[in-house]
N, C-alpha and C positions, 0 to 999 in steps of 0.2 A: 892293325885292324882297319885304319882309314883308307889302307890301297885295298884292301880285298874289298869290303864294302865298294867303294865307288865300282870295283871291278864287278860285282856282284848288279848291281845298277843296271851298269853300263851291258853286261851280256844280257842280261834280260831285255833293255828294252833295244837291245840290237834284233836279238834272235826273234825277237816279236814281231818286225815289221820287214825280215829279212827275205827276199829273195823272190820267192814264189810262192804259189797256194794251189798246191794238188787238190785232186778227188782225189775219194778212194779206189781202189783196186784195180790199177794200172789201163782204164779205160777209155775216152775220149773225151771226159767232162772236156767241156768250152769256158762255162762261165764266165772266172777271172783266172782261169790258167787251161790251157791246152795239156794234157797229160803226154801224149805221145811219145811214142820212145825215142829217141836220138834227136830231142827236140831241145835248143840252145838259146839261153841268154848271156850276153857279152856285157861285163856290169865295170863301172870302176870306183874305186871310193876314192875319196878325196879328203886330205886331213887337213883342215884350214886353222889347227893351231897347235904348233906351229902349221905356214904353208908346208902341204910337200906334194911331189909328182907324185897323180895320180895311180891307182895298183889296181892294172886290171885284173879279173875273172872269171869264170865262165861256171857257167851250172849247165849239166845235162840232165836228160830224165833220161831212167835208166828204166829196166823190163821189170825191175823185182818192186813188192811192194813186202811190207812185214805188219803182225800185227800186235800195237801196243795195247795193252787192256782193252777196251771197247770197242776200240778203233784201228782200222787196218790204215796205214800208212803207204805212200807212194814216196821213192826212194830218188833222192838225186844225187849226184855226185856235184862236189866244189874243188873246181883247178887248183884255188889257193891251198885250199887246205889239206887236198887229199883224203878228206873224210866224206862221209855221207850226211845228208840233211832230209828229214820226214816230215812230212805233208798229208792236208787229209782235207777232204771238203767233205762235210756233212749236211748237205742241201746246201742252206746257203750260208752255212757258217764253215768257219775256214780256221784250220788247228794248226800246230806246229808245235811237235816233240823235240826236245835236249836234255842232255843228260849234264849236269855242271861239272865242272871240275872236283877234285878231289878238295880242294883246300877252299872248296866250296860246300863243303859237305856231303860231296858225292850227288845227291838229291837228282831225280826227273823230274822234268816239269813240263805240262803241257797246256799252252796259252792259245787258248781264242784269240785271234789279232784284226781277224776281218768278219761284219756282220751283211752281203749284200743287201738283204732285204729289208736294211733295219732305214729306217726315216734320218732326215737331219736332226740334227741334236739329239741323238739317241748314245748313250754311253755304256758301256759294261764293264766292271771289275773284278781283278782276279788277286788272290795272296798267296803271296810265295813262301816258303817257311825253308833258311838255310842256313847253315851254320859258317860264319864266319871268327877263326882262331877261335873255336869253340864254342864262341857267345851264338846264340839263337837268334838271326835276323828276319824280320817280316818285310818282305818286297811287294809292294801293291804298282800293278798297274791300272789304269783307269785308260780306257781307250775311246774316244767321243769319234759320229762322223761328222764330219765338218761340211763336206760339200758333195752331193753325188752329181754325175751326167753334168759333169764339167770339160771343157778341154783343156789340156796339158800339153807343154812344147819341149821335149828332153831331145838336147843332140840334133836340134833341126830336124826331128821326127813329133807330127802333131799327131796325139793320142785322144777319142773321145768317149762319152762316158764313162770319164774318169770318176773314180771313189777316193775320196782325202780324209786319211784317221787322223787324228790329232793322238799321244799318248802321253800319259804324265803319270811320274814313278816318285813315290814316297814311299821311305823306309823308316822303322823304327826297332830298337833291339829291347831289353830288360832294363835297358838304362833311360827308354824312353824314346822320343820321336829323335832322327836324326835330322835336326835344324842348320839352314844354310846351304839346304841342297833344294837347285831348282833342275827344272828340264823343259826342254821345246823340243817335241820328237812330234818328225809329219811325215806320212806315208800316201805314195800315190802309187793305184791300182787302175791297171789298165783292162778290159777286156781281152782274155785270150793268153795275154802277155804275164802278166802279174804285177807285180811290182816295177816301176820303171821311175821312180826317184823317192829317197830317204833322207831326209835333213833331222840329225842326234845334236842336239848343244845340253851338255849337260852340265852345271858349274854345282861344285861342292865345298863351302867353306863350313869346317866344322872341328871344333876344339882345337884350332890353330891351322889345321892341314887346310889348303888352297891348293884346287885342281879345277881343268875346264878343259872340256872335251868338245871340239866343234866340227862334224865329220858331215860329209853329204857322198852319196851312192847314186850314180844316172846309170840308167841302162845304157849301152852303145849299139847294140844290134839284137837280133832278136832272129832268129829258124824258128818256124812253129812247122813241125811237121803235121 
């Protein structure tokens, strides 16, 4: 149970701050992302424990858009993985659909991750309901902004009015809170661009298991058609 959980965590608050942040319905929103079709970002993460060389990959926006319950999604493809990832801006709030793994409980989930319009220290939370080896776990994200119309310097490319989330995830199952588990998860949004750097440190000491997860994501280039 202690590797699904932390794994359980760990995709949530990856996919929450990952990649980009479409509008809806495959049209030219600007905001914090460019929709356009054959429009590219060059991204690489980086696993700093242990070190390892960086893994690039690239997201395209593609022409098709689908739509999940209320919301119609913008559809991008990922090099790495060869799957697709959905996106939605709804004014100024910004979603991201995934469907979890099976030995996750199968479960969709769709997280609010960016609020443009929201003030400094303004937060929102969301719970997650999944089943891990069977037991019933609740994943809460708490997402804070931390800093807006800041500048940021990724790759020797200087980005301005930048948006910084701060996110922080606690779990607890039928057995109670899951204790010993911290996290620092920071996301910077760029205008036009999206996302253009993620720093995840997530440490998990709990009923003996010891794990740390310490990963950062820089954009490297960027087509905005």
């Amino acid at each position: 149970m202690k590797n699904l959980l932390l794994f359980t965590v760990l995709i949530i608050s990856l996919y929450s701050c990952n990649k980009n942040d479409p509008g809806p319905g495959g049209g030219e929103a600007t905001g914090y992302m460019s929709l356009s079709a054959g429009s590219t970002r060059n991204y690489e993460q980086i696993n700093n424990n242990p070190p390892t060389a960086p893994a690039p990959y690239t997201t395209t926006s593609t022409t098709r858009d689908t739509t999940i319950g209320a919301r119609t999604y913008h559809i991008f493809s990922n090099s790495a993985t060869g799957g697709s990832e959905y996106y939605n801006q709804s004014g100024n709030d910004y979603y991201s659909f995934q469907k979890l793994p099976a030995a996750l409980g199968g479960s969709s989930v769709e997280n609010l991750y960016l609020k443009v319009n929201a003030e400094v220290n303004t937060s929102w939370s969301q719970a997650y309901n999944v089943t891990v080896s069977a037991i019933p776990v609740t994943v809460t994200i708490v997402n804070k902004i931390i800093e807006k119309g800041i500048s940021k310097t990724v790759n020797a490319v200087a980005y301005n009015n930048v948006i910084h989330v701060k996110s922080d995830i606690t779990a607890s199952s039928i057995f109670g809170p899951v204790t010993g588990l911290t996290t620092d998860i920071h996301s910077y949004y760029a205008p036009k661009v999206g996302l253009i750097q993620n720093t995840t440190v997530v440490d998990l000491n709990f009923m003996g298991f010891i794990s740390n997860t310490n990963t950062q994501t820089n954009i490297k280039t960027a087509t905005i058609l």
